[in-house]
Each structure stands twice: as C-alpha cells, then as structure tokens.
DRENDO-1510 file (C-alpha; in Angstrom, 1 decimal, always signed):
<recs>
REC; n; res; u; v; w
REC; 1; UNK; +124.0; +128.0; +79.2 .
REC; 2; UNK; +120.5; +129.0; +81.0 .
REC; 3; UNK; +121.0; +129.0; +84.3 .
REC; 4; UNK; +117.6; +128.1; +86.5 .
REC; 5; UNK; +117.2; +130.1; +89.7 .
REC; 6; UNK; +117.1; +128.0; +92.9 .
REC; 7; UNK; +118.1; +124.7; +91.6 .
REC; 8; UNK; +121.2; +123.6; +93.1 .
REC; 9; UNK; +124.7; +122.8; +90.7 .
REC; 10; UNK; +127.3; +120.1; +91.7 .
REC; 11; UNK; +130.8; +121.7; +91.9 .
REC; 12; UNK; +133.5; +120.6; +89.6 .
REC; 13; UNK; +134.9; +117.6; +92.0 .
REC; 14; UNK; +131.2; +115.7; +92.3 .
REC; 15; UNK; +130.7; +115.7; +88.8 .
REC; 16; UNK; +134.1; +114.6; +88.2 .
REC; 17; UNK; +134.0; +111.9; +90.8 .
REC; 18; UNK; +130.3; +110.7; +89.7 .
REC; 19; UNK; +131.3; +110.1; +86.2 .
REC; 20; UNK; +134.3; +108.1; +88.0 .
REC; 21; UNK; +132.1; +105.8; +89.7 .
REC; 22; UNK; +130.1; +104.1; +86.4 .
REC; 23; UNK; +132.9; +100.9; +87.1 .
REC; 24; UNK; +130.4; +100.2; +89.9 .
REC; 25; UNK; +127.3; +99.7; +88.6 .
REC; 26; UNK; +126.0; +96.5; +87.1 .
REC; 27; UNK; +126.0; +95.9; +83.8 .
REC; 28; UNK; +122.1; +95.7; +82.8 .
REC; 29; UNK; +121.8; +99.4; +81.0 .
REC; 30; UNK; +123.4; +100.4; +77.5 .
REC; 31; UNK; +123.8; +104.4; +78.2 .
REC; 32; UNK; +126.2; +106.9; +76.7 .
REC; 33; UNK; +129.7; +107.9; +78.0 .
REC; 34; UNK; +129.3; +111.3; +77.4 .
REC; 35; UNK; +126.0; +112.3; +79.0 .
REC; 36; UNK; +125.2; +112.5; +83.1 .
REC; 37; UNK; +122.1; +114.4; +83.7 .
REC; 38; UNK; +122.9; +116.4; +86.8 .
REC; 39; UNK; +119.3; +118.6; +86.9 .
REC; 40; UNK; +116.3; +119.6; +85.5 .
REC; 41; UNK; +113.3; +122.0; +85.4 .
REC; 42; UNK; +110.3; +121.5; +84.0 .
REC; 43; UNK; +111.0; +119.9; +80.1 .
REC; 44; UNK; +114.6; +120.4; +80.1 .
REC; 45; UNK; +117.4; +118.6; +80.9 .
REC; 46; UNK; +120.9; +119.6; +82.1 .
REC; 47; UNK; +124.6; +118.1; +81.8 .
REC; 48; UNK; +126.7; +120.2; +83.7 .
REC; 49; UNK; +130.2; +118.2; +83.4 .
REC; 50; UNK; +129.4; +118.5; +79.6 .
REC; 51; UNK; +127.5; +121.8; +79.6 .
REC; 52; UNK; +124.7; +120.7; +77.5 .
REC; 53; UNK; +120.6; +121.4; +77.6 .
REC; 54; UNK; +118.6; +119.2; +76.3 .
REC; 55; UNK; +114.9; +119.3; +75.6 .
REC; 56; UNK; +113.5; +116.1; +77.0 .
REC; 57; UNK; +110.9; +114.2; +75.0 .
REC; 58; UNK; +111.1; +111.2; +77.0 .
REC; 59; UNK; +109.8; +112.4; +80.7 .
REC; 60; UNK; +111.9; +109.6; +82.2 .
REC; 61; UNK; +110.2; +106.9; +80.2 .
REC; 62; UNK; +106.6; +108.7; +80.6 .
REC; 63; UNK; +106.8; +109.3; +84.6 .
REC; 64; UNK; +107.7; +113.1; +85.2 .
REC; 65; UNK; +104.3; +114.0; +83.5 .
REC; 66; UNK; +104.1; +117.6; +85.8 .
REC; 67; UNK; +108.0; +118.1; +84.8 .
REC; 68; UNK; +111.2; +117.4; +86.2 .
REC; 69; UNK; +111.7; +119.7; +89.6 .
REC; 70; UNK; +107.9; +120.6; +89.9 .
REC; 71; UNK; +108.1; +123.1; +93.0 .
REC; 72; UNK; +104.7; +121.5; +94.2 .
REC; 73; UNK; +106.0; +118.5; +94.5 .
REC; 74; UNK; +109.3; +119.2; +96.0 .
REC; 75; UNK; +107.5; +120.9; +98.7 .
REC; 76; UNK; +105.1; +118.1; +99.4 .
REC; 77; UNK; +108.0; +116.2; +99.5 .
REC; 78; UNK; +109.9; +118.3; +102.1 .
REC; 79; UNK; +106.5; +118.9; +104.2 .
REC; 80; UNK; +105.5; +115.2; +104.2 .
REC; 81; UNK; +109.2; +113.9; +105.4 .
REC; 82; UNK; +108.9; +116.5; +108.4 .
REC; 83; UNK; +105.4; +115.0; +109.4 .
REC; 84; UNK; +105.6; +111.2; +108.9 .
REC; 85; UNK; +107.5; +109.3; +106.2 .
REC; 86; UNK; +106.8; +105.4; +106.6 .
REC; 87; UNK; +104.7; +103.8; +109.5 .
REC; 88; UNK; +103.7; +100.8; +107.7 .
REC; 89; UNK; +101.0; +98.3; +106.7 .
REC; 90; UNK; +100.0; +97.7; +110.0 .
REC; 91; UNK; +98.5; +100.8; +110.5 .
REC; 92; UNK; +96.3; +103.5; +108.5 .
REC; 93; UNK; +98.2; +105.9; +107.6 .
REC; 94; UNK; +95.7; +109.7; +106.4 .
REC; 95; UNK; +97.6; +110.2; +103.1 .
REC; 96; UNK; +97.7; +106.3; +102.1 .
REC; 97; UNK; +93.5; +106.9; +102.8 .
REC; 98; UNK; +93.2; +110.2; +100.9 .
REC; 99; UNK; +94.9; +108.9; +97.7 .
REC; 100; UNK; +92.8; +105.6; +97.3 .
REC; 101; UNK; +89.7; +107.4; +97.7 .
REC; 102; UNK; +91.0; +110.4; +95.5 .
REC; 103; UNK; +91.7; +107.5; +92.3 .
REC; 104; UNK; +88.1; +105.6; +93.2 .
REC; 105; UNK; +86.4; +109.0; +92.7 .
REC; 106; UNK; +88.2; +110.5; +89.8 .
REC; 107; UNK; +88.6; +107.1; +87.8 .
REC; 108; UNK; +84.5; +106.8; +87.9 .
REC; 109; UNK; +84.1; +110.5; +87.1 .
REC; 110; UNK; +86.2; +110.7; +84.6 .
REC; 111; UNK; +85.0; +108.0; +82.6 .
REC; 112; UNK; +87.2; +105.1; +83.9 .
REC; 113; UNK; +86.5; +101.7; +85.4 .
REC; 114; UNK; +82.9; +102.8; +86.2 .
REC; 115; UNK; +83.2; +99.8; +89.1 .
REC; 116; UNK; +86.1; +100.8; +90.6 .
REC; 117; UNK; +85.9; +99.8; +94.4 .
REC; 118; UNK; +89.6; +99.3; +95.8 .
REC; 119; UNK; +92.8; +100.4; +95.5 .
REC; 120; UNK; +96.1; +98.4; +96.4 .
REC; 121; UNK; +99.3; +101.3; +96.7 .
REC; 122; UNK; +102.4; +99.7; +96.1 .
REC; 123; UNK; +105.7; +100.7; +94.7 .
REC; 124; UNK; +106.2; +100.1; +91.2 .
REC; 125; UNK; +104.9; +99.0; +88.2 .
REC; 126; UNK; +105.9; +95.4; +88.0 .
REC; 127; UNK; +105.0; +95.2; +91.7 .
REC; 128; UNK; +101.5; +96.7; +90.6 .
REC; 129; UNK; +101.1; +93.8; +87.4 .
REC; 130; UNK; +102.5; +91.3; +90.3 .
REC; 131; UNK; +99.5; +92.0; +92.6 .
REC; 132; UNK; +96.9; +91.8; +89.7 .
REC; 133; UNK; +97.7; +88.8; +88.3 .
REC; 134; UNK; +98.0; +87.7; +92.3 .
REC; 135; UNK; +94.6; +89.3; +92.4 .
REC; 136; UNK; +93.0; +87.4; +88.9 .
REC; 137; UNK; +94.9; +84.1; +90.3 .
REC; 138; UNK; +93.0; +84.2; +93.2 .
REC; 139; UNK; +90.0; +85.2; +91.8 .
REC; 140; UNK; +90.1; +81.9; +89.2 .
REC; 141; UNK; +91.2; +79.5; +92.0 .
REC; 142; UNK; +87.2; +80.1; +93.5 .
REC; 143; UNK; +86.2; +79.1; +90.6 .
REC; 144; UNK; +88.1; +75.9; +89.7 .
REC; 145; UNK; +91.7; +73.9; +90.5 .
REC; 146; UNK; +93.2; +74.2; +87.4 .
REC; 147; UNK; +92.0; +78.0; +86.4 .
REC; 148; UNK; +94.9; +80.0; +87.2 .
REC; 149; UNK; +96.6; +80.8; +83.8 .
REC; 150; UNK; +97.1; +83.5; +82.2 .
REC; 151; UNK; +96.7; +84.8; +78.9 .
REC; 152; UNK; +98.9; +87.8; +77.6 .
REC; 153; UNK; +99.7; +89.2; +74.0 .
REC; 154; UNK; +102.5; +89.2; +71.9 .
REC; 155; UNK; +104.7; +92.7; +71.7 .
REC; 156; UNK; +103.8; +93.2; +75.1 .
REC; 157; UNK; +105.9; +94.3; +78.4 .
REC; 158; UNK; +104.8; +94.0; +81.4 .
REC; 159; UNK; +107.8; +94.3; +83.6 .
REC; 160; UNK; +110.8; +92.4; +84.9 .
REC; 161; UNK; +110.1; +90.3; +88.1 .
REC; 162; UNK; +110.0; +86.4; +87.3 .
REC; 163; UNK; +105.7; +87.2; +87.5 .
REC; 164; UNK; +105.3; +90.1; +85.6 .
REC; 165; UNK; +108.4; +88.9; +83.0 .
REC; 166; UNK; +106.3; +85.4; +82.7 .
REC; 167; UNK; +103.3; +87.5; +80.7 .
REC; 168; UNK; +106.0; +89.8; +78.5 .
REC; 169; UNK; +106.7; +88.3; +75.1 .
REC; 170; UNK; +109.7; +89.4; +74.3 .
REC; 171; UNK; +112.2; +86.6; +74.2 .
REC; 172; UNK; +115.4; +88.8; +74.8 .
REC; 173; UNK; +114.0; +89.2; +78.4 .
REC; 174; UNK; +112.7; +85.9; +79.0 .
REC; 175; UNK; +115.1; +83.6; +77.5 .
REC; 176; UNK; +118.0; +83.8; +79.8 .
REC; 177; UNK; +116.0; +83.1; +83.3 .
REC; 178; UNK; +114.7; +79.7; +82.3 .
REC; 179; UNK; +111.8; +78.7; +83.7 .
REC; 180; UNK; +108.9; +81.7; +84.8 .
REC; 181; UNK; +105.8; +81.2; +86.0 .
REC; 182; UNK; +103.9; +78.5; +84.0 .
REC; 183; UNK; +100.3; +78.8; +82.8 .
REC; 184; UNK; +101.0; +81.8; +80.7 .
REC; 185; UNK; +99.7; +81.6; +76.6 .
REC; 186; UNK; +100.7; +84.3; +74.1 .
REC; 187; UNK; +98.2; +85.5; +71.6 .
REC; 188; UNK; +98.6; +87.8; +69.1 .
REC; 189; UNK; +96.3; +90.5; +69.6 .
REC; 190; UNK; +96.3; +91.1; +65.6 .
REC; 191; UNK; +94.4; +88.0; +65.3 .
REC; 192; UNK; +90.2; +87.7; +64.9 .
REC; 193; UNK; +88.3; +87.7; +68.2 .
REC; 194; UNK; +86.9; +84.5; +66.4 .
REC; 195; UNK; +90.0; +83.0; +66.9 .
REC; 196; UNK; +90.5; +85.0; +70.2 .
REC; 197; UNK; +87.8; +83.3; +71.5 .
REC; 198; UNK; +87.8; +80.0; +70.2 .
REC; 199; UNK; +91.5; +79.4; +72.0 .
REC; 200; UNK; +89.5; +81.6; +75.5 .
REC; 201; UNK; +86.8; +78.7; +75.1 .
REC; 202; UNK; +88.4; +75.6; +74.8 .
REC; 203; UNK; +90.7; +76.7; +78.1 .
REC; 204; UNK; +87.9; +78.5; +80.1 .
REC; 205; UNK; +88.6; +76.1; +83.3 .
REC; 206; UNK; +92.2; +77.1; +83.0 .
REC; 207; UNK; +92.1; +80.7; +82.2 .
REC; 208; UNK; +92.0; +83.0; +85.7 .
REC; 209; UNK; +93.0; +86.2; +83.5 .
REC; 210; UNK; +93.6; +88.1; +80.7 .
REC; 211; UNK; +96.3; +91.0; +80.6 .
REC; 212; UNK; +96.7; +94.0; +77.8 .
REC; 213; UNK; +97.8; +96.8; +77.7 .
REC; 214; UNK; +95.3; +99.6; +76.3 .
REC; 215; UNK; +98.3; +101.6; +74.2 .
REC; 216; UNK; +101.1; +98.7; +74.2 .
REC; 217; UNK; +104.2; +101.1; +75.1 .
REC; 218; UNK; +107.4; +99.1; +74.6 .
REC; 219; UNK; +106.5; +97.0; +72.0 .
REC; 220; UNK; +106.0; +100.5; +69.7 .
REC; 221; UNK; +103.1; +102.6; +70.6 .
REC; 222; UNK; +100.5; +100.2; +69.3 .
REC; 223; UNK; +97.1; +101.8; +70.1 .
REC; 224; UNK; +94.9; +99.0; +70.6 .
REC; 225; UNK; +91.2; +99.3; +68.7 .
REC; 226; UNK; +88.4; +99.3; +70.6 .
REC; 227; UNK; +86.3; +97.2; +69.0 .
REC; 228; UNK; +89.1; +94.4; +69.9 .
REC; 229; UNK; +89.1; +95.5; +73.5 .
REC; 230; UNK; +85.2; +95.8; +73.8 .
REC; 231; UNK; +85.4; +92.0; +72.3 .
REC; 232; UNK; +88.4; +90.9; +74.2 .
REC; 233; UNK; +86.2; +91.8; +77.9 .
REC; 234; UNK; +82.7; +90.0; +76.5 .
REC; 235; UNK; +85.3; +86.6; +75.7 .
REC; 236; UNK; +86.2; +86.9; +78.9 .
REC; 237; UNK; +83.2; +87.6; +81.0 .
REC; 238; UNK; +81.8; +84.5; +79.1 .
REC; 239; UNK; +84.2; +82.6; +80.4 .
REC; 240; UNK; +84.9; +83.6; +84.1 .
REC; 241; UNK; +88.0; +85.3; +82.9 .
REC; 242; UNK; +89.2; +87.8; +84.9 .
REC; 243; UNK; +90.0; +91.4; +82.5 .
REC; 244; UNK; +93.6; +93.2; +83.8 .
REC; 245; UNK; +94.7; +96.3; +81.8 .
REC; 246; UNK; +98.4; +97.5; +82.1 .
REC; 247; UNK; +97.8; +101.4; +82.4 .
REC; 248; UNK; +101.5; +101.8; +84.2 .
REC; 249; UNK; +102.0; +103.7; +80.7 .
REC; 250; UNK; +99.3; +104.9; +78.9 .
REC; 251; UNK; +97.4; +106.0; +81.9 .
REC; 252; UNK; +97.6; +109.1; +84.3 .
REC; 253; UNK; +96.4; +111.7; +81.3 .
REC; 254; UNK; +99.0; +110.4; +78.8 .
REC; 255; UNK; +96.4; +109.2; +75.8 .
REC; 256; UNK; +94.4; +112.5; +77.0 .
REC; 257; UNK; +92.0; +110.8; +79.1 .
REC; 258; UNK; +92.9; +110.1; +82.7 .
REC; 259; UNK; +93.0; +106.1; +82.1 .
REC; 260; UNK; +93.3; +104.8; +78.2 .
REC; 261; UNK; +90.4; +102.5; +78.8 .
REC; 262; UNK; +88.1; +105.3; +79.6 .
REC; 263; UNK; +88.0; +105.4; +76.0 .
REC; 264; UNK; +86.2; +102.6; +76.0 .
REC; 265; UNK; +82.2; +101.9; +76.6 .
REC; 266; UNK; +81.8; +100.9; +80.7 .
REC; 267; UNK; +81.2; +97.2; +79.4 .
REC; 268; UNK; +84.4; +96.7; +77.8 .
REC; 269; UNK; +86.1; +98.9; +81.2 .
REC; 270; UNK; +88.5; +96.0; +83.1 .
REC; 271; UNK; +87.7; +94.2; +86.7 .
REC; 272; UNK; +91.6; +95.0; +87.8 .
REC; 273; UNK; +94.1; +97.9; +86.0 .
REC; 274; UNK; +97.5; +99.3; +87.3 .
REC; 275; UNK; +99.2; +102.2; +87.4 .
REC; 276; UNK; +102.8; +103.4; +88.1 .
REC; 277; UNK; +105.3; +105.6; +86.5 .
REC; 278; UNK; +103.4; +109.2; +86.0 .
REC; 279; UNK; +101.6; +108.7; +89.9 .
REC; 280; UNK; +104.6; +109.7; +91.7 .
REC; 281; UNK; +105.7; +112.3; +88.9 .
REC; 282; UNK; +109.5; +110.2; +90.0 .
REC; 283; UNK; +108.7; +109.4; +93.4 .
REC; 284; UNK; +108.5; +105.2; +93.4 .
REC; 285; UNK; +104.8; +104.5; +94.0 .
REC; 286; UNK; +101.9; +102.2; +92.4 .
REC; 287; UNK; +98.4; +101.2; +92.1 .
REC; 288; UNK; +96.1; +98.2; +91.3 .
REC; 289; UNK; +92.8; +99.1; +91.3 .
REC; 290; UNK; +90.2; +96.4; +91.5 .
REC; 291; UNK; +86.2; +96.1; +91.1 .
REC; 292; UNK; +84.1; +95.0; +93.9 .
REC; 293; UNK; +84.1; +91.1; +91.8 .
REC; 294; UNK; +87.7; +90.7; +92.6 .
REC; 295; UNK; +88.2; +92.3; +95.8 .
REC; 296; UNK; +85.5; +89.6; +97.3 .
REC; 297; UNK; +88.2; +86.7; +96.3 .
REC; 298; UNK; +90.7; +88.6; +98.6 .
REC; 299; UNK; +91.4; +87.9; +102.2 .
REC; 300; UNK; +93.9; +89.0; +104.7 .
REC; 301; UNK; +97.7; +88.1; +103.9 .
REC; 302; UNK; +97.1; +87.4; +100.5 .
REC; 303; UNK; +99.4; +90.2; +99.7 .
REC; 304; UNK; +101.3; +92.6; +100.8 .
REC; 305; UNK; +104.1; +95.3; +100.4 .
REC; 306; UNK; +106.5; +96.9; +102.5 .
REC; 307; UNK; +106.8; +100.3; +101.0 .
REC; 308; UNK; +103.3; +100.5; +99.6 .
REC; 309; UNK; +101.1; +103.3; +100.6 .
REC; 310; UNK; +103.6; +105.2; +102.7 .
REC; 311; UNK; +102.5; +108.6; +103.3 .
REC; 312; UNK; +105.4; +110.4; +101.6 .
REC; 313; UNK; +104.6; +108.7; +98.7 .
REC; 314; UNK; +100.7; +109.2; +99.1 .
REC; 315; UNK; +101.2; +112.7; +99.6 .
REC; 316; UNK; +102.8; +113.5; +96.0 .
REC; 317; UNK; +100.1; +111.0; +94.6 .
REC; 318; UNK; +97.4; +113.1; +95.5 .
REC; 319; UNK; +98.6; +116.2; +94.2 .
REC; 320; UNK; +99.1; +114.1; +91.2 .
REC; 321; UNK; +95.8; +112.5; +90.9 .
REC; 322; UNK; +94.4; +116.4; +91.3 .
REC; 323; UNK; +96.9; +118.1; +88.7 .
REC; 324; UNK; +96.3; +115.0; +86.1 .
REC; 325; UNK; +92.6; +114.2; +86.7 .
REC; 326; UNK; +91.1; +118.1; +85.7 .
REC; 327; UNK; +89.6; +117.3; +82.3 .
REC; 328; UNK; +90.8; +121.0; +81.6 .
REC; 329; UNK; +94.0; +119.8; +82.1 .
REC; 330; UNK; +93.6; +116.6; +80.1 .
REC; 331; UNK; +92.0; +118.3; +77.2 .
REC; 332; UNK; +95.2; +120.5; +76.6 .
REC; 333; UNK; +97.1; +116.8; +76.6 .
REC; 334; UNK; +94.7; +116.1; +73.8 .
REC; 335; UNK; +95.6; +119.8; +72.1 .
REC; 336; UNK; +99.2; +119.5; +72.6 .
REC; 337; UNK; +99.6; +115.8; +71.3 .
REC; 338; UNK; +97.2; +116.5; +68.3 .
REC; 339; UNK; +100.1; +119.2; +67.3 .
REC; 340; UNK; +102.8; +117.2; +67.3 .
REC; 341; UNK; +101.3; +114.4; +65.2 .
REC; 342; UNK; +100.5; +117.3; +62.3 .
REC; 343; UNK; +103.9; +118.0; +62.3 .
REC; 344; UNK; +105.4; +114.7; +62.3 .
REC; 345; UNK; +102.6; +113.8; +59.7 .
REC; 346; UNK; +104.3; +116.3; +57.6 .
REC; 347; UNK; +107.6; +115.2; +58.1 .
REC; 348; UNK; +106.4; +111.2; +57.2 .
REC; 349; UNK; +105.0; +113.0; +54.1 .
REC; 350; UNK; +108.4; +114.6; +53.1 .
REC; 351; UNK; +110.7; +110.8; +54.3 .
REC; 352; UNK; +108.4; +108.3; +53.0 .
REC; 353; UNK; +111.1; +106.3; +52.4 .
REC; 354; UNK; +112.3; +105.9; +55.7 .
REC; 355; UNK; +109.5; +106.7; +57.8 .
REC; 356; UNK; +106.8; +103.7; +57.6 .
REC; 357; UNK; +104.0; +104.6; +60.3 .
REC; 358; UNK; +102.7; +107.2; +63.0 .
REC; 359; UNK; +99.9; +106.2; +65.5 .
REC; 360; UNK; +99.3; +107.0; +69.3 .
REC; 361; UNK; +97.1; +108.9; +71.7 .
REC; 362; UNK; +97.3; +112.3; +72.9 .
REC; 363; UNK; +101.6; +112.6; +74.3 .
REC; 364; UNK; +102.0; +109.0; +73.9 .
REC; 365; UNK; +102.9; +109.0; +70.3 .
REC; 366; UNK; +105.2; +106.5; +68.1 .
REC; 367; UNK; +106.8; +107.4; +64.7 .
REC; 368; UNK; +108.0; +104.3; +62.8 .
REC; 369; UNK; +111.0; +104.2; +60.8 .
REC; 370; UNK; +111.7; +101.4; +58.5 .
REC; 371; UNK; +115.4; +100.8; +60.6 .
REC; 372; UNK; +116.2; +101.0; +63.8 .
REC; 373; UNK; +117.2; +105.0; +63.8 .
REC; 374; UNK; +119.9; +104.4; +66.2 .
REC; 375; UNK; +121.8; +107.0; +64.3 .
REC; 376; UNK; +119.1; +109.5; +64.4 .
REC; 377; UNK; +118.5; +109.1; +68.5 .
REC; 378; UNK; +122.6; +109.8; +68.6 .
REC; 379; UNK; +122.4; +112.6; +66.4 .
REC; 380; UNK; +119.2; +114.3; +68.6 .
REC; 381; UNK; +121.0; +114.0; +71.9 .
REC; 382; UNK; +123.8; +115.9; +70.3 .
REC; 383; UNK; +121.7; +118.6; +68.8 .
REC; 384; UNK; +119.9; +119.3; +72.5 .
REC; 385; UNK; +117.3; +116.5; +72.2 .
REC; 386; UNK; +116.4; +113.7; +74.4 .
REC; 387; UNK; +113.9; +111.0; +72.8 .
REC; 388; UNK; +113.5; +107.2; +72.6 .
REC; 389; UNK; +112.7; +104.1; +71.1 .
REC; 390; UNK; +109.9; +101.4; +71.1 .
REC; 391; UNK; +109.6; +98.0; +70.1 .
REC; 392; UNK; +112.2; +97.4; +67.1 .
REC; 393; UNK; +112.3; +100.8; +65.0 .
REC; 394; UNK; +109.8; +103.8; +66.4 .
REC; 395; UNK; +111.0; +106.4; +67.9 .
REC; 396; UNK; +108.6; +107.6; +71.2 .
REC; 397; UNK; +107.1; +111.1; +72.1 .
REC; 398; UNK; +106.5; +110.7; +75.7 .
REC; 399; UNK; +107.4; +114.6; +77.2 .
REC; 400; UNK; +106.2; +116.0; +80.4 .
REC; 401; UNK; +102.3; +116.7; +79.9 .
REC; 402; UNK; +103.1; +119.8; +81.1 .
REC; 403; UNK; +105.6; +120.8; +78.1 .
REC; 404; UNK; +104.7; +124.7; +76.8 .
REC; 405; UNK; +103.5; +124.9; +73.0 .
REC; 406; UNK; +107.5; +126.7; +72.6 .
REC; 407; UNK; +109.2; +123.9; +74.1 .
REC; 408; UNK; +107.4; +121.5; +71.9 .
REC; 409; UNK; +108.3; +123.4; +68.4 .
REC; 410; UNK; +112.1; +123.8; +70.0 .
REC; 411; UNK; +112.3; +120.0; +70.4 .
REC; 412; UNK; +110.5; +119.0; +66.6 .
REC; 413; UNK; +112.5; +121.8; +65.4 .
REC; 414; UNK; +115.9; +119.7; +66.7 .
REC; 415; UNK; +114.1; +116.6; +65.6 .
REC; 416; UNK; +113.3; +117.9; +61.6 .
REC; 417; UNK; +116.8; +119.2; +61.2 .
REC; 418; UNK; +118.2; +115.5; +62.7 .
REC; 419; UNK; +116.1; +113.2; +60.4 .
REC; 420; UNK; +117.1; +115.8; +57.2 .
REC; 421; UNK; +120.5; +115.3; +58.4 .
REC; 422; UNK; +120.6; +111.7; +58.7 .
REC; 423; UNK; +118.2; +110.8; +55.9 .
REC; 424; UNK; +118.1; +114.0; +53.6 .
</recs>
C-alpha cells in the first residue's frame, strides 16, 4: 500500500482499540463495519486496520474542496493556534476582520450577490440557515405582525436544528420531533411561477422569506433553472419577501463559479445566502452573508454565536476564500467537472436501463439510477472507491476540487467496472 511521507500512522493497538469503541457512540449514522478512515492526502483515503486506499469522490460530503491534509492548511492551523485561538465576540479579533472583508470583495467581483454588505461567521451550516431565517424573520416583523413565515421547497435540506429542520421537507427527518417552528409552507419548486406567485400573493403579510437552494444537494443534485430563480426573487421583491439561498453546498467553487447564484443576472442575486462545509476545507466554520436591506433590520443581541468568527477558524477561511475565489482556479472546476459528465454520459448511454438521468454543475454532479444502487455504493467501496448518494436513487460526484485529471479516470475507471459488475 502507498505510503505518504510525513503523515503520521496509528500503531496496531489504537486502531485496534478505536474500532473497539463504536459501542459508544449514538446511534444516528448507518456506516460500515469494515471501514475506519485513519488518513488522507489530498483525494485519497486510507484504512490502515484494513489496509485499503480508496479514491474519495465524496470530499466529506463536499467540504475538503483543497483535499484532505492540504499542507497550507495544516500550517495555518498550527501557526494560528500558537498566536490566538478563541477570544470571543466581545472583541474584534484581525483574522475574524480579514475573512468578512475577503468574501464581501470576492462575492461582488466574482459575479456574486453584487450587494453584498455583511458577513455573519458562525460555525456550521445549520447554524448559518438558523441566523438567515433569524435575519429574514426580523427583517418581515418591520414590516408587519403576522409576516414572519417562511416559505421553503419540497426535496429540500436545509439542516437539522428544530429551525433549519422546520424548512427541510423531508418527512423522515421531521416526523419524529413533533412540532418545529410554525409558519413554514412547502412549495414544489417544479410548479409554474404563476402558481408560485399566486400562493406568494395571497400570503404577502405573512411571508418574511423565501429559502432555496441554487443546486438542491440532498434531495439529488437538482440544478435549479434560472429562469425559475430570476422569477422566484421578482415574486418576492413584489411582495416584501425576503430572498435566502442555501449555498452551504453548491457554493465555494463547487458549480464552477465561486457562489451558484452568480450564475444568475444581479436582479435575480439573493438579499441573505450561506455558506459552510468547503469554507473551512474541515475546520467547523460558517457564513451568512446579508445585503445592506437586511442588515438595517438588525440590532445588537439579535444574534449571536459562541465559536463564530474565531480566529483559528478565520485564518483557514481566508486561505480558502483566496485558493477557491481565483477564477483560474474555478475555470479548471468547470474543465474537470465537464470531463466527468462525458464519461458518465457514456456510461448512461451503454445502462439505459438502469441509469435514468445525469444533471449538475461543474464537481457537483448527480447520476440517477432507476433503484436505489445500494449494491453498487458497496461494491465501489470494495473496489477502492468512496462515493454517495442523493435524494432516493442518484449517486453524487462531489471530490476535492483539487482532484488531478489521473485521479479522476482512476476513480470512474473503479466506478465503470462496478456498475458493469452489478448491472452488466
């Protein structure tokens, strides 16, 4: 097995005991007996208790976009936690400064909210959809008693607090936790902005905000057209309804732009967006970025967050922000992801039986089967591939960003001979 130079193995008697220990964690995860990911280097995984390399198409669920074990980061990292590591919201803190400014400047340059004003720094992604409904709440309570719901879409995930989990559809989250927040209407974002609009209308005085997500991630890689989105923001502004896109996915250079909704024409951009996962490349840390519009509803203690902004965490987020928000860098993305569509294009065209669909943006990239390919994910992981599922049958392609053109054909290579294997 390829050994990497520098990186650190556990002997024999931790991996031994840490494979010992899964009787105390809680049961909310389904993951496999006979995999513990000890390491990793750039795209590739390692099991040393099981001596297996994988090729990781999953990025941790689309957050190690500049690779597992980037050096850059690890050094920030060390440097950081030798200078200052948490001070707290009481005080300004240089790094917690450098990184809002640093997403302001790069989201208007490179073609995102073209009003960006403000940045909120928080820890993760929930916590970043919990301040922006917080934010659109607020915003709609100015403006009337009774206007603080909140619309959301069907297939959508938006995270797991009691906030964030009362504006994701899904029922197999929601059911068992009774009553969420109330105030919350589902819309199927399928549907004609006539109809849209008429429901946006008739509830204007009720409606604070609307959330989407640009490229809806869990629910299956479901790129959202533009000419809904474009429609979706002039409903809203009609009606004093405040715009929130989910980015905590899609965004950071995933779709090949550094936000999905800079895709979009500047009037259809949202007044509030977060962001999460890829920001921290695995370090925990957030954002909710707001226009000027919403941040004049805000006053002091309306929020707030403990970790949020710390300078450890502001420190990898600028190198981040700098790495991800080069539009050389995010044109490769664009390169990179259109390769891997050809080939599972070609793949679809030889399995058209059993693969139904293929749509995404740059390396966020979904490949429907007509089953759940359970047996397929299984048969990956023991070839030397990691990848994933969304919504009820597509399998995800969310690697590192900065996976090599080798690395790429190595994993589809594993991912051809599995789907021959299990459907040939």
């Amino acid at each position: 097995m390829l050994r990497l130079r520098g990186t650190s193995r556990l002997s024999s008697r931790q991996l031994k005991n840490a494979i010992g220990s899964q009787e105390f964690q809680v049961t909310t995860y389904a993951r496999p007996d006979d995999l513990l990911i000890t390491r990793g280097k750039g795209s590739i995984l390692y099991d040393d208790l099981h001596n297996k390399k994988f090729v990781d198409f999953t990025a941790g669920i689309a957050v190690t976009s500049l690779g597992h074990s980037n050096e850059s980061v690890s050094k920030i990292l060390c440097d950081q936690s030798k200078k200052l590591v948490h001070s707290s919201n009481l005080y300004y803190n240089a790094e917690c400064l450098e990184l809002s400014k640093k997403i302001v400047e790069k989201t208007k340059a490179l073609g995102g909210q073209h009003d960006c004003s403000k940045v909120f720094l928080c820890s993760t992604g929930t916590e970043a959809n919990e301040a922006a409904l917080k934010f659109a709440k607020k915003h709609g309570s100015l403006l009337g008693p009774k206007k603080h719901g909140i619309v959301a879409f069907e297939n959508s995930f938006h995270g797991r607090t009691m906030g964030a989990l009362s504006v994701t559809s899904n029922p197999k989250y929601r059911t068992p936790f009774g009553d969420l927040v109330p105030g919350t209407s589902f819309l199927n974002i399928q549907d004609e902005l006539s109809v849209l609009s008429n429901f946006i209308k008739s509830k204007k005085d009720e409606i604070a905000g609307l959330i989407v997500e640009p490229v809806q991630g869990e629910g299956g890689v479901f790129p959202i057209p533009a000419e809904k989105l474009i429609g979706l923001k002039q409903i809203c502004t009609e009606n004093d309804v405040v715009v929130i896109h989910d980015e905590i996915q899609c965004g950071m250079g995933r779709t090949g732009k550094l936000w999905a909704h800079a895709y979009l024409p500047k009037e259809a951009h949202p007044d509030i967006f977060s962001a999460a996962k890829a920001l921290g490349n695995g370090f925990p840390i957030a954002a909710t970025m707001v226009n000027e519009k919403i941040n004049n509803a805000l006053q002091v203690g309306d929020h707030g967050t403990t970790y949020g902004g710390n300078p450890l965490g502001a420190a990898v987020g600028c190198y981040v922000m700098d790495t991800i928000g080069d539009e050389k860098f995010l044109q490769d993305v664009v390169r990179k992801g259109s390769a891997v569509q050809e080939s599972l294009k070609k793949l679809w065209d030889l399995y058209p039986q059993h693969i139904t669909n293929l749509r995404g943006q740059g390396l966020m990239i979904g490949l429907e089967f007509a089953e759940a390919p359970k047996e397929l994910i299984k048969k990956c992981r023991d070839s030397g591939l990691l990848i994933i599922t969304a919504g009820k049958s597509t399998v995800r392609f969310v690697p590192p960003l900065t996976i090599t053109d080798e690395e790429i054909q190595e994993g589809l290579s594993i991912f051809e001979k599995a789907v021959k294997e299990v459907y040939g």
